[in-house]
Backbone as CSV, one residue per row, in Angstrom:
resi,resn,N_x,N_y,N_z,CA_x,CA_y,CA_z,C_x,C_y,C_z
1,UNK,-5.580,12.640,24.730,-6.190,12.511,23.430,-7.557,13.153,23.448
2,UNK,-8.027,13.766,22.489,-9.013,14.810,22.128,-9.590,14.385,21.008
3,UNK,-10.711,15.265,20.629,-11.468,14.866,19.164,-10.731,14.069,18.248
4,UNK,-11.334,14.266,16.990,-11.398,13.419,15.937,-10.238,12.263,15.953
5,UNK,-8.824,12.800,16.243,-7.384,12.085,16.194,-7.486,11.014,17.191
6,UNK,-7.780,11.310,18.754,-7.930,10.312,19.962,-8.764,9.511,19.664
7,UNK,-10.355,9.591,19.088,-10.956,8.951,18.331,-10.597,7.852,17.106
8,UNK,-9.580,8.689,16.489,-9.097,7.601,15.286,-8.290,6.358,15.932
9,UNK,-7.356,6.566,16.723,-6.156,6.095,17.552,-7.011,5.124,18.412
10,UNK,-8.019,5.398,18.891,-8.727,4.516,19.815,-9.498,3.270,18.566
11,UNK,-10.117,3.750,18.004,-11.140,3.049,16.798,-9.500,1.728,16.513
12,UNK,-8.565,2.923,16.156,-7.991,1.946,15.357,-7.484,0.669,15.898
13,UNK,-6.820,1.006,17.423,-6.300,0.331,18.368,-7.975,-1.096,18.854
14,UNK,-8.373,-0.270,18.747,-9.931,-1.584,18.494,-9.912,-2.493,17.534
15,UNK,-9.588,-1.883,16.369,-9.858,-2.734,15.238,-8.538,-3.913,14.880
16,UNK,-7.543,-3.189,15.234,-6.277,-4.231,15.449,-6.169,-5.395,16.264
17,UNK,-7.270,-4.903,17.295,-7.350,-6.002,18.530,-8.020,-7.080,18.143
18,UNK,-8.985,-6.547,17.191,-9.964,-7.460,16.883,-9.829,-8.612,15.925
19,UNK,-8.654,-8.053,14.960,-8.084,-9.138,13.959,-6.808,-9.779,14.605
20,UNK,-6.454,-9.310,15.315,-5.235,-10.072,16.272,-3.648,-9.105,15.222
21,UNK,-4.082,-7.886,15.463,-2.986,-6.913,14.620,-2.200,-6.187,15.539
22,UNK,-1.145,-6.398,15.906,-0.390,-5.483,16.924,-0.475,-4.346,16.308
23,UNK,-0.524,-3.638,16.942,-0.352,-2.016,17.147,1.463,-1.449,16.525
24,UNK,1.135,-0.738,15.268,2.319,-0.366,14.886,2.956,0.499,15.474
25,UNK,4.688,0.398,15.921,5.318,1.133,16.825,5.896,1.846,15.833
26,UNK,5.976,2.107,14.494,6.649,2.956,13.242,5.369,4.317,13.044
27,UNK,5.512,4.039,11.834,4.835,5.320,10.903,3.535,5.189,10.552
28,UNK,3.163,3.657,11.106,1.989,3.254,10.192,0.634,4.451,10.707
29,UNK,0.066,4.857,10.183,-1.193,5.685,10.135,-2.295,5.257,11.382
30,UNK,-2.475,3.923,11.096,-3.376,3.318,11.744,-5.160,3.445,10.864
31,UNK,-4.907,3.727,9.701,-5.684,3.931,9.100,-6.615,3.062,7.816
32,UNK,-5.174,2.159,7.639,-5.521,0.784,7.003,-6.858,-0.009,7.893
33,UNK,-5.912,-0.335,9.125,-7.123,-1.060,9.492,-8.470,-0.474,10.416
34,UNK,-8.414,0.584,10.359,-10.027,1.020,10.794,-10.550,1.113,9.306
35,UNK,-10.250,1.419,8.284,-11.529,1.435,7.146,-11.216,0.371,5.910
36,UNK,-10.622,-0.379,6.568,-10.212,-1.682,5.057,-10.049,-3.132,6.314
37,UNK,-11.477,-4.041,5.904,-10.717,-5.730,6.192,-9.426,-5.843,5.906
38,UNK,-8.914,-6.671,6.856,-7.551,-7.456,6.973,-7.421,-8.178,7.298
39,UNK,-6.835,-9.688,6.855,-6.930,-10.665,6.890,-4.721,-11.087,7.082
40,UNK,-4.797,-11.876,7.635,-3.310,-12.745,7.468,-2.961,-13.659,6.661
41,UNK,-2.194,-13.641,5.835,-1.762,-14.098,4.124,-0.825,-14.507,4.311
42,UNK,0.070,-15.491,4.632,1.473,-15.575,4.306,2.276,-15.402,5.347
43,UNK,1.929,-15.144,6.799,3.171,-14.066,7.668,2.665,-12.479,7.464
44,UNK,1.500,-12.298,6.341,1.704,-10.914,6.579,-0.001,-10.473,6.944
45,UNK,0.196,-9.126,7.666,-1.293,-8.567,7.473,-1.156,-8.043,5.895
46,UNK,-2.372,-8.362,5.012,-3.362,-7.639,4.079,-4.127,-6.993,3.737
47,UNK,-4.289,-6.344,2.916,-5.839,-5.824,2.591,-6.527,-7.162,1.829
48,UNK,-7.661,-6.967,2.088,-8.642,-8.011,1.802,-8.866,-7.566,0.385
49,UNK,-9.644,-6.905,0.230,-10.097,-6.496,-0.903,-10.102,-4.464,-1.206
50,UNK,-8.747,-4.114,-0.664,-8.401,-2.925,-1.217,-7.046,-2.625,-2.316
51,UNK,-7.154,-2.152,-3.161,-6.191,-2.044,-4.174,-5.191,-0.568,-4.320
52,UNK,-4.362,-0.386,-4.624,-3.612,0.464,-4.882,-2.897,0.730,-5.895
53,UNK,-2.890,2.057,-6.345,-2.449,1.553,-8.229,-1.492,2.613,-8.267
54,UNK,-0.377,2.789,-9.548,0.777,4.009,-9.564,1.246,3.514,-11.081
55,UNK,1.663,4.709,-11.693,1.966,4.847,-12.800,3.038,5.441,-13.259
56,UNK,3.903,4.769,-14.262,5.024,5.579,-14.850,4.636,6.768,-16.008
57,UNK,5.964,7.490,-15.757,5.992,8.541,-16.816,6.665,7.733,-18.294
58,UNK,7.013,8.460,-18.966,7.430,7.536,-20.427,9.013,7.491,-19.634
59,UNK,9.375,6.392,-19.922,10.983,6.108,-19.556,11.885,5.539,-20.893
60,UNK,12.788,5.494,-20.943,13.447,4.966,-22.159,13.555,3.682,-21.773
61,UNK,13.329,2.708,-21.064,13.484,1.201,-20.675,12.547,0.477,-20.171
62,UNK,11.565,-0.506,-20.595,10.829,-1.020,-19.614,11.199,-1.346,-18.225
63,UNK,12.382,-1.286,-18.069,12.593,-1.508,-16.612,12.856,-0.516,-15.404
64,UNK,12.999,0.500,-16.481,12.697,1.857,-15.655,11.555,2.237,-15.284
65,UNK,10.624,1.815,-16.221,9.421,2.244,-15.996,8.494,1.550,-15.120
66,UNK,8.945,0.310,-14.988,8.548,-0.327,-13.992,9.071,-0.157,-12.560
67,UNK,10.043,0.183,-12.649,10.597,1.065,-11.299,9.594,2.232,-11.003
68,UNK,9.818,3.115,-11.804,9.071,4.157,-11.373,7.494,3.572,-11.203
69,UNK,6.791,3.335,-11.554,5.314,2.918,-11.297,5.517,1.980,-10.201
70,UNK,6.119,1.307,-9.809,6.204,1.019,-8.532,6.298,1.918,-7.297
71,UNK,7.622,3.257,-7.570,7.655,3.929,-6.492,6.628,4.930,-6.638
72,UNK,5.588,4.909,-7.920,4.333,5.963,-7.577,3.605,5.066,-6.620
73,UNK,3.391,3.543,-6.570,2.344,2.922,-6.164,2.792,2.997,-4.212
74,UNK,4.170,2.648,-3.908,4.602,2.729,-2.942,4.222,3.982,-2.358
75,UNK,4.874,5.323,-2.879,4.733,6.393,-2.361,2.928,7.053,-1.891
76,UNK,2.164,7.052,-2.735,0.819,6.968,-2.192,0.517,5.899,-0.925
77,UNK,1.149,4.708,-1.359,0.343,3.752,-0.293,1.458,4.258,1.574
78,UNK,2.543,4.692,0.881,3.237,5.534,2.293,2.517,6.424,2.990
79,UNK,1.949,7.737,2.324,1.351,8.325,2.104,0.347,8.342,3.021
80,UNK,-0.436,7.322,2.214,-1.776,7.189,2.802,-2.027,6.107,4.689
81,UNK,-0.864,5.511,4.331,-0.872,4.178,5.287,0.304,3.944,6.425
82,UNK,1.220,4.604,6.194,2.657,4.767,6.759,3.993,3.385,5.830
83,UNK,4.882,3.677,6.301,6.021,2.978,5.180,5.641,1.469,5.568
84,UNK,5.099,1.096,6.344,5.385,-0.811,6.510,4.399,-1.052,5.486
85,UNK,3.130,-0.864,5.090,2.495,-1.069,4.127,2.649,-0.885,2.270
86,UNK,4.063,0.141,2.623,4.409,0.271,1.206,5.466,-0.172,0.585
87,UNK,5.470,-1.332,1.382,6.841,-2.473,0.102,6.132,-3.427,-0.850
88,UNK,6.297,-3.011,-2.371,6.145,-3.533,-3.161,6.661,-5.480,-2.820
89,UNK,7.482,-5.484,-2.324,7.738,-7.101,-2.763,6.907,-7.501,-1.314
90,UNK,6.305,-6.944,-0.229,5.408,-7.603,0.554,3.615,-7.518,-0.140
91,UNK,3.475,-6.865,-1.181,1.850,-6.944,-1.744,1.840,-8.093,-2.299
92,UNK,0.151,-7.687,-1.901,-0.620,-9.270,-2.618,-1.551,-8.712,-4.118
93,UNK,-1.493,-9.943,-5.199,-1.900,-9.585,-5.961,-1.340,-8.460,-6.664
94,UNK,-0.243,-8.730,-6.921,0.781,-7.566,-7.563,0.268,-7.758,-9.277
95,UNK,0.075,-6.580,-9.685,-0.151,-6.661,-11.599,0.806,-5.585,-11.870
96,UNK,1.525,-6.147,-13.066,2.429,-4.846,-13.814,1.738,-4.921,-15.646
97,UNK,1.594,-4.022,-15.434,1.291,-3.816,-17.054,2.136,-2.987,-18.164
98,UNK,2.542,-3.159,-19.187,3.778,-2.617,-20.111,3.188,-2.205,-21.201
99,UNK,3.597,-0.936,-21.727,2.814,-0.669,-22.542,4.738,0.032,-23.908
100,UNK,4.895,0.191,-25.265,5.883,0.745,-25.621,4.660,2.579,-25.872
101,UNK,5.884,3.035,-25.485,4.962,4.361,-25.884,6.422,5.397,-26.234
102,UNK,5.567,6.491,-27.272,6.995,7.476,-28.132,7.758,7.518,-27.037
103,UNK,9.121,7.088,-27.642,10.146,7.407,-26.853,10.766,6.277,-25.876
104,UNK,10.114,5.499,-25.216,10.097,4.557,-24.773,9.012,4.020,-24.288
105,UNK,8.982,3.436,-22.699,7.789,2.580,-22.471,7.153,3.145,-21.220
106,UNK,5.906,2.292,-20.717,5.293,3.229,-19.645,4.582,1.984,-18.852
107,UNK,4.273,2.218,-17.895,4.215,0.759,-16.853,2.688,1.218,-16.318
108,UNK,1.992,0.324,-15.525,0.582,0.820,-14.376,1.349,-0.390,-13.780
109,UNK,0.666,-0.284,-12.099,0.915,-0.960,-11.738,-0.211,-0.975,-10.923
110,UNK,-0.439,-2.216,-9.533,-1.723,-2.629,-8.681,-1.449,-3.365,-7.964
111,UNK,-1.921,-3.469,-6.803,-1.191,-4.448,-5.829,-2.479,-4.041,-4.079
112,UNK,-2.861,-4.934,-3.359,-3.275,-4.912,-2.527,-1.770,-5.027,-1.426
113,UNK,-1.884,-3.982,-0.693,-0.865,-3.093,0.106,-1.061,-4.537,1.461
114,UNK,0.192,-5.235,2.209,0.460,-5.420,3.197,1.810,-5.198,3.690
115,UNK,1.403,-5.825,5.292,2.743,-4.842,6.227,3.270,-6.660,6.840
């Protein structure tokens, strides 16, 4: 391990130790927990006080649209964090908001990301 990356990997592997966070053997980034508190909620690690938000396009169904603004909110928090952090039914503080708009309806969504 070399600059900036061996650095991140080390920081992060610190910071996991320190909240009592095993070390993810998947996809996870390791990036959640070097720059966001985490706390244990339920069985799960959390973000403390970081949020994540995703939005639908116009759908003909509110329930489509709430699908989709979910998998925008998931897919960023994949993205950004690796897949264990981006299951919607493991976040805390989940908000869906519904809006009717031409044509049909359109969703936001928000949720503090855990694994």
């Amino acid at each position: 391990m070399s600059g900036k990356v061996g650095l991140s990997l080390v920081l992060a592997a610190l910071m996991a130790a320190s909240v009592g966070v095993p070390m993810a053997l998947s996809d996870d980034t390791g990036v959640a927990t070097s720059l966001h508190a985490v706390r244990r909620e339920g069985g799960r690690i959390c973000m403390v006080d970081h949020w994540h938000y995703g939005s639908s396009g116009v759908q003909s169904t509110k329930s489509r649209a709430q699908t989709d603004a979910i998998r925008s909110w998931a897919d960023f928090t994949a993205f950004e964090y690796g897949t264990d952090w981006a299951r919607w039914y493991r976040a805390r503080s989940r908000k869906v908001t519904c809006s009717r708009a031409s044509g049909g309806y359109r969703c936001d969504v928000e949720a503090r990301p855990c694994k």
